[in-house]
C-alpha positions as CSV (number, residue, x, y, z in Angstrom):
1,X,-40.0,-3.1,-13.4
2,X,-40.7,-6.7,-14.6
3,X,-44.2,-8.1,-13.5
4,X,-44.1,-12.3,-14.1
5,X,-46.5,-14.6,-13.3
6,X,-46.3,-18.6,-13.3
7,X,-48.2,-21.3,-12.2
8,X,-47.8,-22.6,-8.8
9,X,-46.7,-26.4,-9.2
10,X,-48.6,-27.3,-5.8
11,X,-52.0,-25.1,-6.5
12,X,-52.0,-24.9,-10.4
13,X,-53.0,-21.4,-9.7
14,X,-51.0,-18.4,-11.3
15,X,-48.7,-16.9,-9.1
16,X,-47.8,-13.1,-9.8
17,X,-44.3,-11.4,-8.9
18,X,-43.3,-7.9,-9.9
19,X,-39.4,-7.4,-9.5
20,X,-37.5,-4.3,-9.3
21,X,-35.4,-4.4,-12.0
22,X,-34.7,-3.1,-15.8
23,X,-36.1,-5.1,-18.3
24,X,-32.7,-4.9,-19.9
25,X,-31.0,-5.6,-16.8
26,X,-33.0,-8.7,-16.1
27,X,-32.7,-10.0,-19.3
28,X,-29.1,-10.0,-19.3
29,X,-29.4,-11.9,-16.0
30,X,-31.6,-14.2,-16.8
31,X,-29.5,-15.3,-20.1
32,X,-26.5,-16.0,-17.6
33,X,-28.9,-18.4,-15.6
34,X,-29.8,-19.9,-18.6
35,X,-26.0,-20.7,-19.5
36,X,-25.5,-22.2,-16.6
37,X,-24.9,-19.4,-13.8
38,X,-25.9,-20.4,-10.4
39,X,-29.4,-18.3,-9.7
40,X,-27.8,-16.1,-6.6
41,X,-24.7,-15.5,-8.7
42,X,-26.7,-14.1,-12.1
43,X,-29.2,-12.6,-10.3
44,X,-27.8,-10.6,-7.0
45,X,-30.1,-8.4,-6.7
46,X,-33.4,-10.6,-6.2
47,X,-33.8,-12.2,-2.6
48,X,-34.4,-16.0,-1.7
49,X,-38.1,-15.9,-2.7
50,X,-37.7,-14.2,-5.8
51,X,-35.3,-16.6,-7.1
52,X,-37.3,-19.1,-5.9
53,X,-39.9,-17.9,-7.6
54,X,-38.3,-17.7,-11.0
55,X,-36.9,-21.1,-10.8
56,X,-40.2,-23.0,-9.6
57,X,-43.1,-20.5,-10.1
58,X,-43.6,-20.9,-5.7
59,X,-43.9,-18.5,-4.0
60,X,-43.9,-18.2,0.0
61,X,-47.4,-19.3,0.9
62,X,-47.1,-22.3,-1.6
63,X,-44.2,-22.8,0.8
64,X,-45.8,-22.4,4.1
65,X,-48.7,-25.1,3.0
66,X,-46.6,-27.7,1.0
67,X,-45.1,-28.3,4.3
């Protein structure tokens, strides 16, 4: 399980995310995203929101009130 938390870039407030994943697994992932990989290809196993989440630090409220 990896638990990450950013800061949202509309609220400034920390946003918290816990994903089901080995920590070994994940990293492995996220080193292909940083190489280049698009998000959905190096990490197939997260949904929309949790990649969104990694990429921007938003989650789906910060979503729902930006707009």
């Amino acid at each position: 399980m990896i638990h990450l938390c950013k800061p949202s870039p509309i609220t400034g407030e920390s946003n918290c995310m816990s994903f089901d994943v080995e920590p070994t697994t994940f990293d492995a992932c996220f080193a292909k995203w940083e190489k280049g990989e698009l998000i959905q290809k190096a990490f197939p196993m997260l949904n929309a929101d949790e990649r969104e989440f990694l990429m921007t630090g938003m989650t789906n409220s910060d979503w729902k009130n930006y707009v």
